[in-house]
N, C-alpha and C positions, 0 to 999 in steps of 0.2 A: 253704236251701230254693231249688228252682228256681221261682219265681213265673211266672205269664203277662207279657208286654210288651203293655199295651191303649194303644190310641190316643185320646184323649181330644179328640172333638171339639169346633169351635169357630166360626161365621158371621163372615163377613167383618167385619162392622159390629161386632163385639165383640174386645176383647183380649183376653178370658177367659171361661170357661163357667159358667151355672148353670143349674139345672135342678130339678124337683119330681120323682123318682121312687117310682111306687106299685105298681112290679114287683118281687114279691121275689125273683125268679130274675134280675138286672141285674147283669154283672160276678160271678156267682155260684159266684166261684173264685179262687184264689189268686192274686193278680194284684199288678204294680207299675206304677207310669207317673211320669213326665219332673214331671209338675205333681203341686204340691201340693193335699192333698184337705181340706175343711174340710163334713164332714156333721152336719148337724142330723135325728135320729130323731124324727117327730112319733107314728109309731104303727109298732108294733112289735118283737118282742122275739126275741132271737138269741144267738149265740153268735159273735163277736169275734176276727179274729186280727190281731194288728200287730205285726209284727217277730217276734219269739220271745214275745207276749205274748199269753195265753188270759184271754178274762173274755164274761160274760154283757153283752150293751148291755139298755137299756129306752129308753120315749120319756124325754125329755128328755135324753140324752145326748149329746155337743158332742164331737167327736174331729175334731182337725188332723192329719195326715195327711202327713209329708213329702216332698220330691221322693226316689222310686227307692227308697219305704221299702215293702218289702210287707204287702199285708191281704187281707182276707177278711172278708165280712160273713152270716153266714147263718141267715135269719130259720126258727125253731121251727115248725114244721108244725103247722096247724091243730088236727086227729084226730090225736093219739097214737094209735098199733096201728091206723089204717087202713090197707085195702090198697092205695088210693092217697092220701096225705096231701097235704094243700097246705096254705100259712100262709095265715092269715086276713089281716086288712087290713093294711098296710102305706103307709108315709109317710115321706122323708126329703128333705129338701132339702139340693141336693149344691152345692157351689162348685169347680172346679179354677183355679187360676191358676200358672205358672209365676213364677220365684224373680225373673227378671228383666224379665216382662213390662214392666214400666214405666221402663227403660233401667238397664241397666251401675250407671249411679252412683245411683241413689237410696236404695240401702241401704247406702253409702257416706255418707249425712249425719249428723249428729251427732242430726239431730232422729228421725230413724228407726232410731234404735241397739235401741230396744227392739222394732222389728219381727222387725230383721234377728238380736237373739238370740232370738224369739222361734218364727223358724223355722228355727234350729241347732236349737233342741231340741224341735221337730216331725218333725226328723232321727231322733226315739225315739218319735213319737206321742203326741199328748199328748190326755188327758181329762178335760173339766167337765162339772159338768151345771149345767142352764139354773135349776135353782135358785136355783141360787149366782151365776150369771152372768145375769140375767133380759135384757138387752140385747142380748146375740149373737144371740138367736133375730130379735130386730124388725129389729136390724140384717141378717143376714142376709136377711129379707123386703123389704126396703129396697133393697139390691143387687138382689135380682130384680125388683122393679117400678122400677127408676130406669134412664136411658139418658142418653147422652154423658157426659160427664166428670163428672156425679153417682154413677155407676155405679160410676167407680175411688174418688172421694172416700170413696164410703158403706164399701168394703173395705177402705180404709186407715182408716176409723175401728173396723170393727167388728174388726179387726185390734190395735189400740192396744187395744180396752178388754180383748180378751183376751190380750194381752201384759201389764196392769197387775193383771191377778186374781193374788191368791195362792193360790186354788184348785186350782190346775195339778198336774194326776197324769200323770208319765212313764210310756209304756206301758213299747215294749221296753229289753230291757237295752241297757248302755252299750257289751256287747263284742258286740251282735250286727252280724254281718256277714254281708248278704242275697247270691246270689251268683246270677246271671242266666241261665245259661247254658241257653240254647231245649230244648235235648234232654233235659231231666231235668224242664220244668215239667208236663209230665203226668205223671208218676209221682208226686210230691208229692201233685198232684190226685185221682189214683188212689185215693192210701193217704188221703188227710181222708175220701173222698167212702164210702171202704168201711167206716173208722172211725165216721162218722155214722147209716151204714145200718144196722150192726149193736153197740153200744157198750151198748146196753143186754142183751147178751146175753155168752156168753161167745167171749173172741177168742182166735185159738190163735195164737203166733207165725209157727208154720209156713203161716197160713191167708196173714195178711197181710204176708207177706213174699214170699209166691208172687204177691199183687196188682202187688207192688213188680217180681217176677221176680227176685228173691232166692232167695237162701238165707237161713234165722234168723240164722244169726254176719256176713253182709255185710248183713241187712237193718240188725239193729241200730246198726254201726257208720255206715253209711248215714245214718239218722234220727238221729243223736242228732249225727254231724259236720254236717248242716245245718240243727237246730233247737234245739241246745244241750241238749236234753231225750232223755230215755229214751224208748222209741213209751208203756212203761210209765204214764210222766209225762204224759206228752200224754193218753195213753187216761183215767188218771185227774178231770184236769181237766175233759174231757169229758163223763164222768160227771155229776163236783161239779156242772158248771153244771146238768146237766139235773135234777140234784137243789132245786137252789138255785129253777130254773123250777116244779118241782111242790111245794115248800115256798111258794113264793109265790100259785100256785093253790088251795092248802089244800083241797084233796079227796078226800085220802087221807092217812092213818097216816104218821107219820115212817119207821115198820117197815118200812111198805106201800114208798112211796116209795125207800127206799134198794135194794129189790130190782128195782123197776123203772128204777133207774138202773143195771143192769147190777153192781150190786154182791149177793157170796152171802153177805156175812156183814157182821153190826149192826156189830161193835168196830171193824172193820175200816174200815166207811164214815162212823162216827164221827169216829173218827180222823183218815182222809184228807180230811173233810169242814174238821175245827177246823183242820187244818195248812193249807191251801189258804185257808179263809177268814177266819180268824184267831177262827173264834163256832162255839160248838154251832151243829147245828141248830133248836134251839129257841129258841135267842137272833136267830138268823138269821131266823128267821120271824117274831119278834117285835116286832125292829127295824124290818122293809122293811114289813109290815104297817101298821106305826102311823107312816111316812114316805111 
């Protein structure tokens, strides 16, 4: 994929950033940067990209973030079928810190061995949730209210304790490889942003490959050389989530809902629903429901 390169600001008086954002349009694009990201979702719900990796976030979800790894965070519009939709409230508390801010050698100690494997494999993105991890969230809070040298101390502990969770879900795969190149990050952007706008309806290859300024036989080869997936596979997952979002809203019919996720037929999105989430639907609603 060709991601954005953002700049991740920072004040003189600090060696690294953090911040409270309750905009859900912030960074609201395919994007990569030099620092590692570590976001806490307090209020919320969306759809997820990190690396080659699609999933639904909710609040309490903990996602590390590695240096130069791409993502994409995009929170669920308010009004479904409004003609202007916006998301409701929104809450996440963001952390960046570069790999080395604290000199060359400190991940170099013996005592810091489980930071520094801890963000090799935020190199794939990694996600908890605050459940499981009740401590990253105060930690987290902690680093924001604390200044001078309490501020680095509180990060290198909320650091260790989620280094020592066995909780730890690897986003993207182990063979993806992000590829940077300025001239191609809007067309990526193009083809998410027309996929979102229209996904519950039906997509014609030729429609969004012309987005791309393709042809269908280059669009495809295209898509699937920089996201390891089919536009098919992509579009699907798509879907599932926004499936997965109105199974957890419970306000309409299973029936109801899979047609409203852009799917024409039951067997079908059955099917792609259990393969994708590893549960019927019904199981799926039963589970998150009574969690």
């Amino acid at each position: 994929m060709k991601p954005k390169l953002l700049k991740v600001p920072k004040t003189p008086a600090h060696s690294f950033s953090v911040r409270e954002d309750r905009d859900p349009y912030i960074n609201n694009r395919w994007h990569y940067h030099v620092e590692v990201e570590l976001i806490f979702f307090h209020q919320g719900t969306g759809t997820q990209f990190v690396g080659d990796h699609i999933k639904r976030f909710q609040p309490g979800d903990i996602i590390l973030v590695g240096s130069n790894l791409p993502h994409y965070w995009r929170f669920d519009d308010a009004v479904s079928g409004a003609t202007s939709p916006s998301p409701g409230p929104v809450h996440s508390s963001v952390i960046h810190f570069t790999e080395n801010f604290w000199g060359d050698a400190f991940l170099d100690l013996p005592e810091t061995k489980p930071i520094r494997s801890l963000l090799e494999k935020a190199r794939r993105g990694i996600l908890i949730s605050a459940k499981e991890e009740e401590k990253i969230p105060a930690l987290m809070e902690k680093i924001r209210l604390s200044e001078g040298v309490g501020r680095i101390i509180a990060l290198i502990e909320c650091l260790s304790v989620f280094a020592a969770s066995d909780k730890l879900q690897l986003l993207s795969s182990i063979g993806f490889r992000p590829d940077f190149a300025d001239s191609e990050h809007d067309r990526i952007n193009a083809i998410y942003d027309y996929t979102f706008r229209h996904f519950t309806q039906q997509i014609y290859l030729d429609q969004v490959a012309a987005v791309a300024g393709l042809v269908p036989n280059s669009f495809c080869r295209y898509f699937k050389s920089r996201t390891g997936k089919t536009y098919t596979q992509f579009l699907t997952e798509i879907r599932i989530g926004h499936a997965c979002k109105l199974l957890l809203d419970n306000r309409i019919s299973i029936k109801q809902l899979c047609f409203e996720s852009g799917f024409n037929n039951f067997t079908c999105f059955h099917k792609n629903f259990r393969l994708i989430t590893g549960k019927t639907p019904q199981l799926y609603q039963k589970e998150h429901r009574i969690a």
